[in-house]
PyMOL Python script that loads the backbone (N, CA, C, O; Angstrom):
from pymol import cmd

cmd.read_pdbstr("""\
ATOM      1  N   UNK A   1       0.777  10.301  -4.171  1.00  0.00           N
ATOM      2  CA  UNK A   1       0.174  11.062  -3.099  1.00  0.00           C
ATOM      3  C   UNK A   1      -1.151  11.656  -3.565  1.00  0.00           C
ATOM      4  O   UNK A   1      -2.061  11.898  -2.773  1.00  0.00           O
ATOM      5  N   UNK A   2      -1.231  11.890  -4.922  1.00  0.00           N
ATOM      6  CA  UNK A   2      -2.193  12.599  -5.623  1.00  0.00           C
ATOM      7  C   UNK A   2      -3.836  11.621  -4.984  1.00  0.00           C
ATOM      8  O   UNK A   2      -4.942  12.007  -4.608  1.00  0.00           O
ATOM      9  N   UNK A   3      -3.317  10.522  -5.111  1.00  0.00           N
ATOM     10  CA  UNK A   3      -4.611   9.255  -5.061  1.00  0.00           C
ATOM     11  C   UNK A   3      -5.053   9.138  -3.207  1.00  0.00           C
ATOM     12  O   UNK A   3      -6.191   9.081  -2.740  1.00  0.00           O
ATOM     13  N   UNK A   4      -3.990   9.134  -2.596  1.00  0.00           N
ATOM     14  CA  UNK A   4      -4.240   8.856  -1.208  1.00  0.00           C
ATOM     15  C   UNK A   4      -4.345   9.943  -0.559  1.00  0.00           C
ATOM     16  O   UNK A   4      -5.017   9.976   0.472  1.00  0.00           O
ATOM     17  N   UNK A   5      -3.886  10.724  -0.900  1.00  0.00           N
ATOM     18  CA  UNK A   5      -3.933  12.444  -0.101  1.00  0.00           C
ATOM     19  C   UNK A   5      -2.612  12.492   0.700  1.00  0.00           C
ATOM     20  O   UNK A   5      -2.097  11.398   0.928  1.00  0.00           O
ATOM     21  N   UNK A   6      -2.129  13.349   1.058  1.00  0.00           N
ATOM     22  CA  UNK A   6      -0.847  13.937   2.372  1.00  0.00           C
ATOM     23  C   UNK A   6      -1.403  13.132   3.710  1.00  0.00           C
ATOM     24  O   UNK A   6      -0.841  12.294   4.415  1.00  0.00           O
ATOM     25  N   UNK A   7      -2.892  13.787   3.794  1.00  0.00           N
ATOM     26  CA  UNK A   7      -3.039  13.514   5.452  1.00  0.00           C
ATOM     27  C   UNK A   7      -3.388  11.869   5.445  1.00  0.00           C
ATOM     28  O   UNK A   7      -2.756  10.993   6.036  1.00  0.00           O
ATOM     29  N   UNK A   8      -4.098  11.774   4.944  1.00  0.00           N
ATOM     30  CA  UNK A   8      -3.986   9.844   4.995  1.00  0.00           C
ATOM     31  C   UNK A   8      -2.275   9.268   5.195  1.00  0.00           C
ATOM     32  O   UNK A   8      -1.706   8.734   6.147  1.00  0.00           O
ATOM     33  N   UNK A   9      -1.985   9.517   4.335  1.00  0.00           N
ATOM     34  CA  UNK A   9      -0.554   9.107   4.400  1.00  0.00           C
ATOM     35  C   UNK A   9       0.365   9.345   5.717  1.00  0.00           C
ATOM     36  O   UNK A   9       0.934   8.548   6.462  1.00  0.00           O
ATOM     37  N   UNK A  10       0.297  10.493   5.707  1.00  0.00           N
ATOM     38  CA  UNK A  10       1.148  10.770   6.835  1.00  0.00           C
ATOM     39  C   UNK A  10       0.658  10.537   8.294  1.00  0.00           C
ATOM     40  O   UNK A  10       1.322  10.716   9.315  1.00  0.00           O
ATOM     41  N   UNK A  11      -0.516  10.142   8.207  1.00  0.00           N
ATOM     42  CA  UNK A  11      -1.159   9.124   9.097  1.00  0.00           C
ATOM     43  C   UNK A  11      -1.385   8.050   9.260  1.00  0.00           C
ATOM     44  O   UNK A  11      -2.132   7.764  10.196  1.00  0.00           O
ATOM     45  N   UNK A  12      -0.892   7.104   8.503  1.00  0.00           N
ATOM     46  CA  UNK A  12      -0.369   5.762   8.722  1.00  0.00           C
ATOM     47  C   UNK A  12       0.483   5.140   9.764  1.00  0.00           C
ATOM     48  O   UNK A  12       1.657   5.396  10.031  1.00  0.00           O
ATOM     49  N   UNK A  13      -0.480   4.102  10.413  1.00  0.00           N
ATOM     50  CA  UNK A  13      -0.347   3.992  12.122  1.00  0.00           C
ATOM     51  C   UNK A  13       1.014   2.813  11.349  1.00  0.00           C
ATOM     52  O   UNK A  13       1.072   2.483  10.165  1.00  0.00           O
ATOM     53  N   UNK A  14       2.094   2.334  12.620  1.00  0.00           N
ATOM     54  CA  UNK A  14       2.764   1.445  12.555  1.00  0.00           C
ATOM     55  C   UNK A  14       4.005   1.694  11.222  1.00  0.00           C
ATOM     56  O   UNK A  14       4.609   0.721  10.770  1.00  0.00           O
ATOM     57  N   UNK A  15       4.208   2.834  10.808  1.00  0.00           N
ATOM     58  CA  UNK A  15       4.800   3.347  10.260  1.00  0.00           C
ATOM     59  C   UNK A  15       5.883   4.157  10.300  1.00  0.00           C
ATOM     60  O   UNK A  15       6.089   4.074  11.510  1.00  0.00           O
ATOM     61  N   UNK A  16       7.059   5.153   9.747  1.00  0.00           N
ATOM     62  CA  UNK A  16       7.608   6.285   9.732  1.00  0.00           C
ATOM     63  C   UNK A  16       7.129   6.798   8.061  1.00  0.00           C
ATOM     64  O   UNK A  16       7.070   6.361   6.911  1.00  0.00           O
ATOM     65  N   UNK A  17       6.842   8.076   8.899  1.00  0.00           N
ATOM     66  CA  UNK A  17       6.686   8.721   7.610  1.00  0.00           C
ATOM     67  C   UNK A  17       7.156   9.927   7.518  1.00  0.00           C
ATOM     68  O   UNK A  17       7.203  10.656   8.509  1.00  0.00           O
ATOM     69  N   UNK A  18       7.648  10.384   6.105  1.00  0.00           N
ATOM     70  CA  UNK A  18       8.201  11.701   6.029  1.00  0.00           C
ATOM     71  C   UNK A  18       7.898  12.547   4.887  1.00  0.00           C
ATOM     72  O   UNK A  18       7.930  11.914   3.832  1.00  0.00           O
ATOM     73  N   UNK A  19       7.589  13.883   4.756  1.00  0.00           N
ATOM     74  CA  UNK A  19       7.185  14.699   3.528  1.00  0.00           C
ATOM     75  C   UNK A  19       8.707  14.685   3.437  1.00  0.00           C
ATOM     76  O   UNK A  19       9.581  14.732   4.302  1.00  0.00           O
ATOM     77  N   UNK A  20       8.755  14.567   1.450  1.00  0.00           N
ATOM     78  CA  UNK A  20      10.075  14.449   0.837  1.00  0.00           C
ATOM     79  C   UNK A  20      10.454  16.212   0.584  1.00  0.00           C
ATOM     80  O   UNK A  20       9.630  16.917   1.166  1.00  0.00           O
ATOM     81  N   UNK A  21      11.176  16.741   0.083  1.00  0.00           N
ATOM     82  CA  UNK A  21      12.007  18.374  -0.198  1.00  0.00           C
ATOM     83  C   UNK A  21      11.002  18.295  -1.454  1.00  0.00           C
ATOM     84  O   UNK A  21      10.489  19.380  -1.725  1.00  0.00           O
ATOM     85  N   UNK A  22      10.645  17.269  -2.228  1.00  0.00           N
ATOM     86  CA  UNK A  22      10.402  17.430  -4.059  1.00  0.00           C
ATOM     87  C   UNK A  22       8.705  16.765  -4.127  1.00  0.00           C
ATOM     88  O   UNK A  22       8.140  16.293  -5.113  1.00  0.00           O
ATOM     89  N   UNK A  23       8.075  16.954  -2.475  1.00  0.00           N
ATOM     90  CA  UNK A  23       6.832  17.027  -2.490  1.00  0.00           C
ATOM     91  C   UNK A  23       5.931  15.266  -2.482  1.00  0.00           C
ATOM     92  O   UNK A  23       4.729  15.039  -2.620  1.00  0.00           O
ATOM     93  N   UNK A  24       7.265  14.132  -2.229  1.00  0.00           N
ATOM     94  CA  UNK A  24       6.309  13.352  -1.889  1.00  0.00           C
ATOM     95  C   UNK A  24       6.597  12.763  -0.739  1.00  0.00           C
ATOM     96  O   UNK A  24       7.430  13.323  -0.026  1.00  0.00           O
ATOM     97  N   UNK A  25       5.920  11.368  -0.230  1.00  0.00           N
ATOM     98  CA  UNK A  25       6.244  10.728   1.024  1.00  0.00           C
ATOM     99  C   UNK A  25       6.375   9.272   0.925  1.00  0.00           C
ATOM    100  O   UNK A  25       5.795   8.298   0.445  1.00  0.00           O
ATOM    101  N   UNK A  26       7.929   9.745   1.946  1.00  0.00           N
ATOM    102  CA  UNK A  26       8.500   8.567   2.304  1.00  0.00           C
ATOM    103  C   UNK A  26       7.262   7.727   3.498  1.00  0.00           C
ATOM    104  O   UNK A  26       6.470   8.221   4.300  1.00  0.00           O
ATOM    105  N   UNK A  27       7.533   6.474   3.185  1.00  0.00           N
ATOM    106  CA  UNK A  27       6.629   5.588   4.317  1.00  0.00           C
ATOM    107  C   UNK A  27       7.568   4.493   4.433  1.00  0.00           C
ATOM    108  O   UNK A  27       7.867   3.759   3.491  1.00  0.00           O
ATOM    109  N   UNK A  28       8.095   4.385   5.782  1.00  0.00           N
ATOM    110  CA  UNK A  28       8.259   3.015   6.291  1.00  0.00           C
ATOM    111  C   UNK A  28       8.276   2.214   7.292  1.00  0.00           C
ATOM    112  O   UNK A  28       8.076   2.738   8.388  1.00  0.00           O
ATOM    113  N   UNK A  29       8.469   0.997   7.257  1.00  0.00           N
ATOM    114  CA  UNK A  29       7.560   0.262   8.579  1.00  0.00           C
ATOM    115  C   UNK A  29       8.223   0.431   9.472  1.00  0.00           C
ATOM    116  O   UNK A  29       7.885  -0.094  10.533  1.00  0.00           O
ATOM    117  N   UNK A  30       9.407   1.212   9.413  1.00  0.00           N
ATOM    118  CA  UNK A  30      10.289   1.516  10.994  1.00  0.00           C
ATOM    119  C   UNK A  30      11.255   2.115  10.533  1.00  0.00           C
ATOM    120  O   UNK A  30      11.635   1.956   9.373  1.00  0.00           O
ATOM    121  N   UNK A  31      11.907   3.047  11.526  1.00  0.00           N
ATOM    122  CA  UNK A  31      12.942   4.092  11.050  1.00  0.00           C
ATOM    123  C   UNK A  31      14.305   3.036  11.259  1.00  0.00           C
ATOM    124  O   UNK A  31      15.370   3.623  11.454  1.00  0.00           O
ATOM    125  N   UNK A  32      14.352   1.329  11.227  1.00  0.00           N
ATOM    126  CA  UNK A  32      15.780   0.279  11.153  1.00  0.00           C
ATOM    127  C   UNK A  32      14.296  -0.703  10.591  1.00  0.00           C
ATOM    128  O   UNK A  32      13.804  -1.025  11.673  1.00  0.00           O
ATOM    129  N   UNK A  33      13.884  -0.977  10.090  1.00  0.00           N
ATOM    130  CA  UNK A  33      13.126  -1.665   9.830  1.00  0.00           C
ATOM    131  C   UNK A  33      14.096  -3.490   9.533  1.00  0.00           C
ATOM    132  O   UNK A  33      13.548  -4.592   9.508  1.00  0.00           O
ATOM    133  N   UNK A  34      15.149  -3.279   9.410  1.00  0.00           N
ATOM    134  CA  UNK A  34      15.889  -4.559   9.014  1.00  0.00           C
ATOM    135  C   UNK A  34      15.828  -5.411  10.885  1.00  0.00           C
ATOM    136  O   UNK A  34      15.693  -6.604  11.155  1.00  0.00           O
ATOM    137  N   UNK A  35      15.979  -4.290  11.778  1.00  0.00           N
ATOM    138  CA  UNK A  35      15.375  -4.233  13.441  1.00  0.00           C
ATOM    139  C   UNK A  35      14.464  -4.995  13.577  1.00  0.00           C
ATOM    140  O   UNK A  35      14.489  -5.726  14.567  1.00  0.00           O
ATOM    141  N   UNK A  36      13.558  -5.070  12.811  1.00  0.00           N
ATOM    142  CA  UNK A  36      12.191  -5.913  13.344  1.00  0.00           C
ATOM    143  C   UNK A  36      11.988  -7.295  12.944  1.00  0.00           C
ATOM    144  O   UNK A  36      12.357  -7.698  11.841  1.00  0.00           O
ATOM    145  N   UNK A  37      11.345  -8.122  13.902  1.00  0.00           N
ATOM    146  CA  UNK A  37      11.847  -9.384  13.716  1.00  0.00           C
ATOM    147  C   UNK A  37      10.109  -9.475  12.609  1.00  0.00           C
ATOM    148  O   UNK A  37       9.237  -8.610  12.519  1.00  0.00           O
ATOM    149  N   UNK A  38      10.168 -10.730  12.003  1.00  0.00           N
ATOM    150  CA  UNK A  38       9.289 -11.139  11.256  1.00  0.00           C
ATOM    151  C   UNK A  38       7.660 -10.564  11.471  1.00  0.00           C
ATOM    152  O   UNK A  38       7.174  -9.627  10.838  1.00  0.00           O
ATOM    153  N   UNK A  39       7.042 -11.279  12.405  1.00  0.00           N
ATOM    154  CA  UNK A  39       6.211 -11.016  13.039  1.00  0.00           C
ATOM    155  C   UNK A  39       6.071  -9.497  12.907  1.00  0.00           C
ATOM    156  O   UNK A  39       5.296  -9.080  12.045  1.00  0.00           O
ATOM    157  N   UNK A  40       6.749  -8.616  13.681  1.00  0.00           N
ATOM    158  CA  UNK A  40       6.539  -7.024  13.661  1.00  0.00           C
ATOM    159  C   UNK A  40       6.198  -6.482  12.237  1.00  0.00           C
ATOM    160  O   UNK A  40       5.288  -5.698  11.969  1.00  0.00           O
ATOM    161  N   UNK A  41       7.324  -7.183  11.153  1.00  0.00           N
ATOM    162  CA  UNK A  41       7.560  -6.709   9.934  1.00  0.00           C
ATOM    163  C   UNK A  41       5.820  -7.083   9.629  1.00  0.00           C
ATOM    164  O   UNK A  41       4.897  -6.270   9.662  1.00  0.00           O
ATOM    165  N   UNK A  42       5.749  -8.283   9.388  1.00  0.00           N
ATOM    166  CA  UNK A  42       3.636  -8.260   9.009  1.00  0.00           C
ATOM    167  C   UNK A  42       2.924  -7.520   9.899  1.00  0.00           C
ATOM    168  O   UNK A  42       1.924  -7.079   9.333  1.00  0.00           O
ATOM    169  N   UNK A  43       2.988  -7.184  11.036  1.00  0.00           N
ATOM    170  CA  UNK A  43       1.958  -6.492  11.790  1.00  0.00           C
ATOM    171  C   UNK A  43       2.032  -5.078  11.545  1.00  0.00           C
ATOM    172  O   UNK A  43       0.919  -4.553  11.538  1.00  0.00           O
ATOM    173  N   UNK A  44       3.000  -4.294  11.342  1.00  0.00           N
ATOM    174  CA  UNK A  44       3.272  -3.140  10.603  1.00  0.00           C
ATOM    175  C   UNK A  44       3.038  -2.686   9.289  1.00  0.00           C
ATOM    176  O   UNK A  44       3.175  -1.500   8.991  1.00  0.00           O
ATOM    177  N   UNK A  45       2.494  -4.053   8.020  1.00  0.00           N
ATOM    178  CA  UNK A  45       2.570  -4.128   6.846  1.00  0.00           C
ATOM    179  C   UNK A  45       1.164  -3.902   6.994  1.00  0.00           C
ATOM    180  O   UNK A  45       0.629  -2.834   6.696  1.00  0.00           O
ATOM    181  N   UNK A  46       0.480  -5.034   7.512  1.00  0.00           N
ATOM    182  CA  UNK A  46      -1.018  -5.493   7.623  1.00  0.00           C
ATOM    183  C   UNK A  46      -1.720  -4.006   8.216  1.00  0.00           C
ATOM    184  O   UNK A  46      -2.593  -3.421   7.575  1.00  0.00           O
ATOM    185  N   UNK A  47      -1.239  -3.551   9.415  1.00  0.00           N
ATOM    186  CA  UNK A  47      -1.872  -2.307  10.147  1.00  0.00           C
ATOM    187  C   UNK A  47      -1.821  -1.137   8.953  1.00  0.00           C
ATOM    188  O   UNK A  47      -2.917  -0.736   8.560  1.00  0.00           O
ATOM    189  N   UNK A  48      -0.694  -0.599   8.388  1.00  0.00           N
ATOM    190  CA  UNK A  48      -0.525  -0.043   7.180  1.00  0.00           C
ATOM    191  C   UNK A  48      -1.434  -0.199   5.992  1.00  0.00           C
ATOM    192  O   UNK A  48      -2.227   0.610   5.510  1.00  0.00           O
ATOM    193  N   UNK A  49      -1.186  -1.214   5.694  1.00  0.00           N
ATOM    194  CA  UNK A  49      -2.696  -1.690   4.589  1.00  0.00           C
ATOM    195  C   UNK A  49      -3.941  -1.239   5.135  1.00  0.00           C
ATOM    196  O   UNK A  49      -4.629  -0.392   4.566  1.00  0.00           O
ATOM    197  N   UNK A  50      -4.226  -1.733   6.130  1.00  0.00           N
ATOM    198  CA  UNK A  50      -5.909  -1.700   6.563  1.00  0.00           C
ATOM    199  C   UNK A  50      -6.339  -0.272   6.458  1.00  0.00           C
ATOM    200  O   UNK A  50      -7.458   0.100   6.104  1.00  0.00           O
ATOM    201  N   UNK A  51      -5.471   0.387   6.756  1.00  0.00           N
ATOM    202  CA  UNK A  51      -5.492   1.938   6.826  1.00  0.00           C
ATOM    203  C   UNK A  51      -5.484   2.610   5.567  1.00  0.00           C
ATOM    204  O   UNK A  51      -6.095   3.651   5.325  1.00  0.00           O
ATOM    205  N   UNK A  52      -4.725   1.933   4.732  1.00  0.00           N
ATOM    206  CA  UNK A  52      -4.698   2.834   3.473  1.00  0.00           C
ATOM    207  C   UNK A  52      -5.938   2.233   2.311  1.00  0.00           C
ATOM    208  O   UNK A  52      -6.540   2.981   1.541  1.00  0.00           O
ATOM    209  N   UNK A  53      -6.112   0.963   2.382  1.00  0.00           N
ATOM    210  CA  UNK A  53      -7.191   0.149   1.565  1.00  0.00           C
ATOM    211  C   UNK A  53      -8.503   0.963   1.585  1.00  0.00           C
ATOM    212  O   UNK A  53      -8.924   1.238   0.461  1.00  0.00           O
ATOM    213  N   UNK A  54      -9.092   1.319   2.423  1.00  0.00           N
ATOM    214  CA  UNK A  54     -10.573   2.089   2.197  1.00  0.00           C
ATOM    215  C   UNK A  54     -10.282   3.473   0.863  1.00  0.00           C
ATOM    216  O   UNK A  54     -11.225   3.923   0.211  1.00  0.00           O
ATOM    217  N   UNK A  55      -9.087   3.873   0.714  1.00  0.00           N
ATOM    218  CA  UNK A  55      -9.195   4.833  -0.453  1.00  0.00           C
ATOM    219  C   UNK A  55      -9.461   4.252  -1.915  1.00  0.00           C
ATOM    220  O   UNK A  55      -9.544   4.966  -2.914  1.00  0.00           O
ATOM    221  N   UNK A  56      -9.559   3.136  -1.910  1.00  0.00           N
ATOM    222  CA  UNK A  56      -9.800   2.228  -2.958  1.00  0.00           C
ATOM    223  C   UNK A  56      -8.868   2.525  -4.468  1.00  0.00           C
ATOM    224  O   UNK A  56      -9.307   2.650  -5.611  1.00  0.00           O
ATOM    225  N   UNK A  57      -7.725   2.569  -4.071  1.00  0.00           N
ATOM    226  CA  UNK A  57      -6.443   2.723  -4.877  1.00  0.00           C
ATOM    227  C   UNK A  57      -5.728   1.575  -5.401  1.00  0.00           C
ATOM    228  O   UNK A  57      -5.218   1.561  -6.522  1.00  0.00           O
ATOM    229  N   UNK A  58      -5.706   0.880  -4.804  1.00  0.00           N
ATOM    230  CA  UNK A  58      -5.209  -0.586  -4.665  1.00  0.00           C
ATOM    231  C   UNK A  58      -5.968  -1.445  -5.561  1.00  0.00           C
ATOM    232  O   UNK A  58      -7.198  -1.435  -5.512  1.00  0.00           O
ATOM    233  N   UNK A  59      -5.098  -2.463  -6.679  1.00  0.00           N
ATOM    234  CA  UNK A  59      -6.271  -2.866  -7.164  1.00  0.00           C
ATOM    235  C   UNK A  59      -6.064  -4.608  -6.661  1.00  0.00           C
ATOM    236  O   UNK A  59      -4.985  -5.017  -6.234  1.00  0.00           O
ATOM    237  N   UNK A  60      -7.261  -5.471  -6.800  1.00  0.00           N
ATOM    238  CA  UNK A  60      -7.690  -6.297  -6.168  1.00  0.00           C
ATOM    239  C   UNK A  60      -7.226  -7.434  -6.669  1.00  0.00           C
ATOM    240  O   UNK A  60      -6.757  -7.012  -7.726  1.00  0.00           O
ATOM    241  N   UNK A  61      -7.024  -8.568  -6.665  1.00  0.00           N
ATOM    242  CA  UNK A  61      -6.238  -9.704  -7.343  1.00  0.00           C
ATOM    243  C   UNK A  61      -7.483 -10.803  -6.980  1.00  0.00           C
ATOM    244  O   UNK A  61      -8.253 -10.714  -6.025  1.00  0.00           O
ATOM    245  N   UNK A  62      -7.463 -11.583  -7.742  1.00  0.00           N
ATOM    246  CA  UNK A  62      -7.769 -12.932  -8.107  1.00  0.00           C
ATOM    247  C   UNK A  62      -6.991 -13.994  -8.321  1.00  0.00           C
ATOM    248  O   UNK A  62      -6.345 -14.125  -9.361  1.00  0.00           O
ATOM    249  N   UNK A  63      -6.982 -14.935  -7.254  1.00  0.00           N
ATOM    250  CA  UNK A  63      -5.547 -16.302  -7.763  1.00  0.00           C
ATOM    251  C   UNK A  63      -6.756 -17.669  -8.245  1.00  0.00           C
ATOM    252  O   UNK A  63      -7.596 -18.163  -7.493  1.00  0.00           O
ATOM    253  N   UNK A  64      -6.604 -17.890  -9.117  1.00  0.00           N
ATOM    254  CA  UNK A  64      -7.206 -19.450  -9.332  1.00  0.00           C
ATOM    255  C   UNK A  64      -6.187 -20.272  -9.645  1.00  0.00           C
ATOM    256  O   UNK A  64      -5.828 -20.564 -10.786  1.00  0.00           O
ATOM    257  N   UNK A  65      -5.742 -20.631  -8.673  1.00  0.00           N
ATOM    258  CA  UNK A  65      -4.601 -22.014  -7.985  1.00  0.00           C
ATOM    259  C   UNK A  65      -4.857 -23.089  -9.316  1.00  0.00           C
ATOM    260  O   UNK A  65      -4.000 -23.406 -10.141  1.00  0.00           O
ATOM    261  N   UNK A  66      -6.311 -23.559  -9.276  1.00  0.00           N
ATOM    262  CA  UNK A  66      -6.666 -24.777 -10.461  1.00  0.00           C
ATOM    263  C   UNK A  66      -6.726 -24.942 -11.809  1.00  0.00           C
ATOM    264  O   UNK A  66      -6.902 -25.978 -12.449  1.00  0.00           O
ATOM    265  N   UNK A  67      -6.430 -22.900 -12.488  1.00  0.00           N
ATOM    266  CA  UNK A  67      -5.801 -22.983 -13.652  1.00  0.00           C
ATOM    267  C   UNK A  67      -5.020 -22.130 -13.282  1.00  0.00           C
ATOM    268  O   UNK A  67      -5.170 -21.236 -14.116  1.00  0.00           O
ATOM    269  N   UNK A  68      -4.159 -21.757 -12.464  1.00  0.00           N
ATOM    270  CA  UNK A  68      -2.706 -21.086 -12.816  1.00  0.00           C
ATOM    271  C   UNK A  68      -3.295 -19.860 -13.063  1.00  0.00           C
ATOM    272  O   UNK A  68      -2.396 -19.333 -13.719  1.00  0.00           O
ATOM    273  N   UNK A  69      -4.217 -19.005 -12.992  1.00  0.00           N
ATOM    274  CA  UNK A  69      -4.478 -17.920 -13.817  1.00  0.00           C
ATOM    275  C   UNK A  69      -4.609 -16.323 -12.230  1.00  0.00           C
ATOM    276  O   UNK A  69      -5.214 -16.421 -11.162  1.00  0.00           O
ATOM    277  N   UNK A  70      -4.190 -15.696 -12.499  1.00  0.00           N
ATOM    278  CA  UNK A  70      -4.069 -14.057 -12.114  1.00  0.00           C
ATOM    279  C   UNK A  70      -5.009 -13.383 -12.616  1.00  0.00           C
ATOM    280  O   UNK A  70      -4.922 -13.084 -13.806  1.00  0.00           O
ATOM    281  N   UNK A  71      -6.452 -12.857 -11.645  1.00  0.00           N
ATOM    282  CA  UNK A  71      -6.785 -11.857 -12.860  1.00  0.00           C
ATOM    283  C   UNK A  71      -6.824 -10.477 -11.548  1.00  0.00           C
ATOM    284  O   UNK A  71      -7.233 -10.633 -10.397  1.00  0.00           O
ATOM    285  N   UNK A  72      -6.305  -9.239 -12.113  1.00  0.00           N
ATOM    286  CA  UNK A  72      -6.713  -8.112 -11.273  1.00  0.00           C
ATOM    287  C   UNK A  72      -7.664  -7.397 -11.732  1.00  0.00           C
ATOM    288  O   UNK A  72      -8.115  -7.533 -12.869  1.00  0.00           O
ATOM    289  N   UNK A  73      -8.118  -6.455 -10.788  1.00  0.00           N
ATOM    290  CA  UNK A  73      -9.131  -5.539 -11.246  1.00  0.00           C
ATOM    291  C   UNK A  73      -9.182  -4.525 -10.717  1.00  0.00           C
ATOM    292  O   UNK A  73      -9.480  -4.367  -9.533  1.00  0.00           O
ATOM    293  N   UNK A  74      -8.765  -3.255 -11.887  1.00  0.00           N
ATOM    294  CA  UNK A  74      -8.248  -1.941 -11.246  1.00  0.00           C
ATOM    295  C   UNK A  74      -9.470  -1.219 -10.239  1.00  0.00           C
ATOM    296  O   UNK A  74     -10.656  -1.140 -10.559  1.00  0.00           O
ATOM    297  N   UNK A  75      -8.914  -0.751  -9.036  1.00  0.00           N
ATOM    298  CA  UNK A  75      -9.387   0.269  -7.758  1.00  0.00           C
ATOM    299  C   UNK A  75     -10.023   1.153  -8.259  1.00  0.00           C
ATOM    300  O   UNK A  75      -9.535   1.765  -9.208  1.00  0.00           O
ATOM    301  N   UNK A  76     -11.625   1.559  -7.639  1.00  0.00           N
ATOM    302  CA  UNK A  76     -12.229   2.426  -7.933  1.00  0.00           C
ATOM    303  C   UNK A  76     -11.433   3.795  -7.514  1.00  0.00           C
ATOM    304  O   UNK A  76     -12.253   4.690  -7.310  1.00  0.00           O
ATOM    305  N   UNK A  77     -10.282   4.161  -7.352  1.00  0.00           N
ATOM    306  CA  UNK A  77      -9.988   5.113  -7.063  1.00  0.00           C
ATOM    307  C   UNK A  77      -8.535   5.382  -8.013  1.00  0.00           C
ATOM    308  O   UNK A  77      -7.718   6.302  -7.972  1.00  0.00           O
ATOM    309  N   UNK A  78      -8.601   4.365  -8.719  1.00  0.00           N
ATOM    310  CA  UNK A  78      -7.331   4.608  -8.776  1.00  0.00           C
ATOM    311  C   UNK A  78      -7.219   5.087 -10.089  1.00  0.00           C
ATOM    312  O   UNK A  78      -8.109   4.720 -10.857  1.00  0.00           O
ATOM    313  N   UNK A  79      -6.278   5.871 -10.565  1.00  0.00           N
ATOM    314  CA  UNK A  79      -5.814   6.924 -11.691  1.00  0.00           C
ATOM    315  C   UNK A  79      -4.876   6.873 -12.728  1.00  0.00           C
ATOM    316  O   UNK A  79      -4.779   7.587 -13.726  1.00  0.00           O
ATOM    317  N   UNK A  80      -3.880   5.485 -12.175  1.00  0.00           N
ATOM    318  CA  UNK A  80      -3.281   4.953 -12.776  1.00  0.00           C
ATOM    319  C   UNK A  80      -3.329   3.951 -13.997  1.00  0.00           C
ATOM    320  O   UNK A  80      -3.976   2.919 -13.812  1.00  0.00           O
ATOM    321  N   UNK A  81      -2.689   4.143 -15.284  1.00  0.00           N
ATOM    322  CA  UNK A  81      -3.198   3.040 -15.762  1.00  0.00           C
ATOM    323  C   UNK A  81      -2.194   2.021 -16.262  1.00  0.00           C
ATOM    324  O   UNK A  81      -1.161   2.086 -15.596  1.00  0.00           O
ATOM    325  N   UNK A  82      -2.165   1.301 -17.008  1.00  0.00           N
ATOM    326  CA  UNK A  82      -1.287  -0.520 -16.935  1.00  0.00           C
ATOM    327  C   UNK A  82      -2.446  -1.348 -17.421  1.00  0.00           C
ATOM    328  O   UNK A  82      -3.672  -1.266 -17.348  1.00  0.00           O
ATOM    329  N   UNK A  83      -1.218  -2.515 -18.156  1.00  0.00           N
ATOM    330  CA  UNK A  83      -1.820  -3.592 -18.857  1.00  0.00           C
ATOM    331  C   UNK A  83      -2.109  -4.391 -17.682  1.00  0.00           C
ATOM    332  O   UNK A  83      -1.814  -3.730 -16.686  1.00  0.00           O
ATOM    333  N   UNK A  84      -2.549  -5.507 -17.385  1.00  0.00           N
ATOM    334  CA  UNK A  84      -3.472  -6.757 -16.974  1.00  0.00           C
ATOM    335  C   UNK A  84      -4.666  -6.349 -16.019  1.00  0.00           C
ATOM    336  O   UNK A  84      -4.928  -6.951 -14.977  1.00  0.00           O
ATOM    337  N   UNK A  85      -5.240  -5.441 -16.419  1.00  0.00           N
ATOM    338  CA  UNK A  85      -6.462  -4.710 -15.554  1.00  0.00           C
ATOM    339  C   UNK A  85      -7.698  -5.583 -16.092  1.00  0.00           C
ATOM    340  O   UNK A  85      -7.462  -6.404 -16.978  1.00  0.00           O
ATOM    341  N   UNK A  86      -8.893  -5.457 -15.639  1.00  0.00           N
ATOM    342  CA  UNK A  86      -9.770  -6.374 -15.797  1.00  0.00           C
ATOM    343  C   UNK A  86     -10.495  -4.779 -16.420  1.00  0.00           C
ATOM    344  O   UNK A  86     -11.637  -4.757 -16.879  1.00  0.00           O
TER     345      UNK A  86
END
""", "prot")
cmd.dss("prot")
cmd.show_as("cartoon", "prot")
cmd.util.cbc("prot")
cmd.orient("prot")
């Protein structure tokens, strides 16, 4: 929550969201989410993303299909750290 903020979060369209008792938030794509048929499940995922991606938290992936290779490259926003970062 520290990276995205409360109010971003809890403003995430196509969602349920809830402040937790121990200060963080629950997010999910529907309060039966097992309810939603395929389709809904991506349009709820995708709407969710678009919304949260401009905080630049998220870090970015690279697939090169023609050698097999993954490369990511950690989010200008992001605070976290982990091995395979560029």
């Amino acid at each position: 929550m520290k990276q995205f903020g409360q109010e971003l979060l809890l403003s995430t369209p196509k969602t349920q969201t809830e402040l937790q008792s121990w200060g963080g938030i629950r997010l999910d794509l529907s309060i039966t989410p097992w309810e939603l048929t395929e389709q809904e499940q991506i349009e709820h995922f995708q709407t969710a993303m678009s919304h949260l991606r401009p905080a630049k938290v998220f870090a970015e992936m690279e697939v090169d299909v023609e050698y097999c290779d993954i490369e990511c490259t950690k989010a200008e926003n992001c605070t976290i750290g982990g091995l395979n970062y560029v």
